[in-house]
N, C-alpha and C positions, 0 to 999 in steps of 0.2 A: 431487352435484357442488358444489364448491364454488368462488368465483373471489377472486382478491387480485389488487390492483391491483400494478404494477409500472414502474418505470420504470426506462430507460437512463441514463446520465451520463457522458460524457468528462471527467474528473477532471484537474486540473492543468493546463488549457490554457480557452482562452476559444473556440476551435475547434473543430467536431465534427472526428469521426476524427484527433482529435490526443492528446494527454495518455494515459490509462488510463480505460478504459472499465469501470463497472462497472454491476452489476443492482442496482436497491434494491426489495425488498418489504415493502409495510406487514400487519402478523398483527393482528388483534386479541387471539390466545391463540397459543401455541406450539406448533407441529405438531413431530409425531416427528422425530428428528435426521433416520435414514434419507431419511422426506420433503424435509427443507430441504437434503441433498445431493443428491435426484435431481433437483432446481429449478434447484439449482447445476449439474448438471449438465448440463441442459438448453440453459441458460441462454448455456452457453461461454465466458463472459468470463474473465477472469482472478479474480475476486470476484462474491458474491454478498450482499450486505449484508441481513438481514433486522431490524425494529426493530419492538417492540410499545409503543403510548403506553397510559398512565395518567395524564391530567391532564395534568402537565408533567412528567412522570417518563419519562424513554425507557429500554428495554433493547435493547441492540444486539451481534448476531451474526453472523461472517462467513465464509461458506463458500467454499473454489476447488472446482473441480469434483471435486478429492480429497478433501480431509480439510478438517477446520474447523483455521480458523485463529485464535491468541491475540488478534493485533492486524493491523488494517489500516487505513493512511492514506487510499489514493484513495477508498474504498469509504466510511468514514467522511464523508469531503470528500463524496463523491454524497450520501450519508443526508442531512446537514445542507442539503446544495441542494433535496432535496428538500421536507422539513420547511419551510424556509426560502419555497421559493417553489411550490410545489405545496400544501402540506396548512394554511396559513394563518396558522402561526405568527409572531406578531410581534412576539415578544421576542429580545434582541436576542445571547444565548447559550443553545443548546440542550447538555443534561447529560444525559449517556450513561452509564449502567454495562454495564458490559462486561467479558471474563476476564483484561481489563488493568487493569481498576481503573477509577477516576470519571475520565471525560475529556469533554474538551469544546468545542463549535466557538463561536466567535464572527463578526459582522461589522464587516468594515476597510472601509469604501468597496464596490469589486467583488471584493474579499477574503474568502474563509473564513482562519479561524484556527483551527488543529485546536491542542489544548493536551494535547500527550503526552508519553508516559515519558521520560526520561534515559537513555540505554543507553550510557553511556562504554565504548568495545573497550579490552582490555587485548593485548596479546601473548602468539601461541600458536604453534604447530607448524601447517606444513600438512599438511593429511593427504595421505599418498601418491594417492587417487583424484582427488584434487583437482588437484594438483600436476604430476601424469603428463595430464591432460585441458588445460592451460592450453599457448599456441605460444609464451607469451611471460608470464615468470613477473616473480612482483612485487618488488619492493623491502624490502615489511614487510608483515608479517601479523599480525594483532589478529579478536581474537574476543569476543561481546559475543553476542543471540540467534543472528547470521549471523556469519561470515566474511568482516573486512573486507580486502580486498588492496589496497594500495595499491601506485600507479604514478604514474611522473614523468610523462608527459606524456598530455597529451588525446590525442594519434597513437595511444598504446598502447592506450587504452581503445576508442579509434574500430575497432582493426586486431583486436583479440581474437576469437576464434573458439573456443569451450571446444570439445572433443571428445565430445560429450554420450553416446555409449554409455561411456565411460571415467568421464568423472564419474556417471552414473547407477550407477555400483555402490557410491556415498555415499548414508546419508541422513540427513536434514538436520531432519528434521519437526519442528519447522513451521519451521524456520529457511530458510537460503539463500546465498548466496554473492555477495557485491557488490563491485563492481571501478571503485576511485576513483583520483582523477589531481587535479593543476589545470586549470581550464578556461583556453578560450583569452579567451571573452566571459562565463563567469562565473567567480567562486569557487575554485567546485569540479565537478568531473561526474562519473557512476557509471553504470555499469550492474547490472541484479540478475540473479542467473540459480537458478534452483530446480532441484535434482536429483532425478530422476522425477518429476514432476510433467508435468500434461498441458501444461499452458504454460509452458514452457521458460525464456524471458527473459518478465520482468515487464515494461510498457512505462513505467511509474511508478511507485516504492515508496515511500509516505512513510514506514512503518515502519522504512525503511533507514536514514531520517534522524533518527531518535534516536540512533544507532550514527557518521552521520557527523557529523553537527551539531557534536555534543562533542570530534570529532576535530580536525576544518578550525578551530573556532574557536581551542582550543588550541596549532594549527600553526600559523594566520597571526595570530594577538592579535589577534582579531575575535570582537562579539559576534554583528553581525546579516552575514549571510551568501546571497550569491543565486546559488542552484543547478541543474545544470539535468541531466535524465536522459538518456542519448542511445542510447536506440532508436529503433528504425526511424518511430513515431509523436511520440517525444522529446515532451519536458513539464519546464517551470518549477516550480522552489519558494523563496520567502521564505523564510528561516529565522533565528530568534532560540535562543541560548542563556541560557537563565533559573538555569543554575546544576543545579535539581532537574527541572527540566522542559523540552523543547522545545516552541517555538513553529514551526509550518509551516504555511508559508499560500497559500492557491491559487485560482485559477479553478477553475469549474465550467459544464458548457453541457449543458441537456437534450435526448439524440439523439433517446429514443425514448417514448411514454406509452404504455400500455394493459392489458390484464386476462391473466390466466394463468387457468387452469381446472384442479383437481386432483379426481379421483375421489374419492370418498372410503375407496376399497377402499384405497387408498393411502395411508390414516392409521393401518391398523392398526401 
């Protein structure tokens, strides 16, 4: 038997049961994929962050309870609260490689600052699954890793209902479908929705926000931008466009600490 420590995090809000919640575990050495998805799966969150250190060197991987995913914002944001203020670290940027490349959080005050990709959406077609699944269809549609739709008002975004056995005969992997508007008190607002996937709507996607970052600033001649996600647990995000890079930055609040136990019949 073996145990690894784990902990909870409400991602993007300074509230527990607010933001997106993810699982973060620390490996000394890298256990079989199979493994870090049945954890993930265990687990239920929306993410399951796994990171192994080497000195100052971190690797970081994140699983949903399907499939592993390229990149993940809230889960990342956990990782570095953790590091941050559980494992003792006291410098003042932690550097991640990951299957998106070198990324990396820093601290603002009670700010994380996650420094990720660029994903400018260009203009696409929507696919008919998509399309026939939506009560109330978009304005413009641009595609980048997800499907960005956009809509005029916060109302629209609030009143959305996708048809989820209609949209589940897309898939998206690892991508997803995000559904933006103007806010009324921020920016901009979105929601994410992932087709077949066990969790349906994301409750905060920072990943989204490479896709709309580059968009909103474009549209309103704005560098720095404040966002906010509106499901049902809803969660805030800063966000700066650097051109090559986004900047998104967020609370974090630890729900849960404690140990997990894995057979080791389970590592074959």
């Amino acid at each position: 038997m073996i145990t690894l420590p784990i902990y909870q995090v409400d991602a993007f809000t300074s509230k527990v049961f607010r933001g997106n919640s993810a699982c973060v575990v620390m490996l000394k050495d890298w256990l079989p994929n199979n493994t870090l998805l049945s954890i993930a799966k265990e687990n239920g969150v929306a993410e399951t962050a796994f990171f192994t250190r080497k000195g100052d060197s971190f690797h970081l991987r994140w699983f949903t309870p399907d499939i592993e995913m390229d990149l993940c914002g809230h889960a990342t944001l956990a990782t570095a609260h953790v590091i941050f203020n559980h494992k003792g670290y006291d410098g003042q940027h932690i550097h991640f490689k990951s299957a998106s490349g070198d990324l990396s959080v820093g601290r603002e005050g009670d700010l994380l600052v996650l420094d990720f990709p660029h994903r400018k959406p260009f203009p696409a077609h929507l696919p008919i699954e998509i399309a026939e699944s939506l009560n109330i269809q978009p304005k413009e549609v641009l595609l980048a890793r997800d499907y960005v739709l956009v809509y005029e008002t916060q109302e629209e975004i609030e009143s959305l209902a996708p048809n989820r056995r209609l949209i589940d005969r897309i898939n998206l992997d690892p991508g997803g479908v995000v559904v933006t508007a103007p806010g009324k008190e921020a920016d901009f607002v979105s929601r994410f929705f992932t087709p077949q996937a066990t969790i349906f709507e994301d409750p905060v996607t920072g990943s989204a926000h490479c896709s709309l970052v580059p968009y909103w600033c474009e549209r309103l001649g704005k560098k720095q931008l404040y966002a906010q996600q509106l499901s049902q647990r809803s969660g805030e995000l800063f966000c700066t466009d650097m051109g090559d890079r986004v900047l998104i930055k967020g609370n974090a609040i630890t729900y849960l600490e404690g140990t997990i136990r894995v057979d080791e019949s389970e590592l074959a």
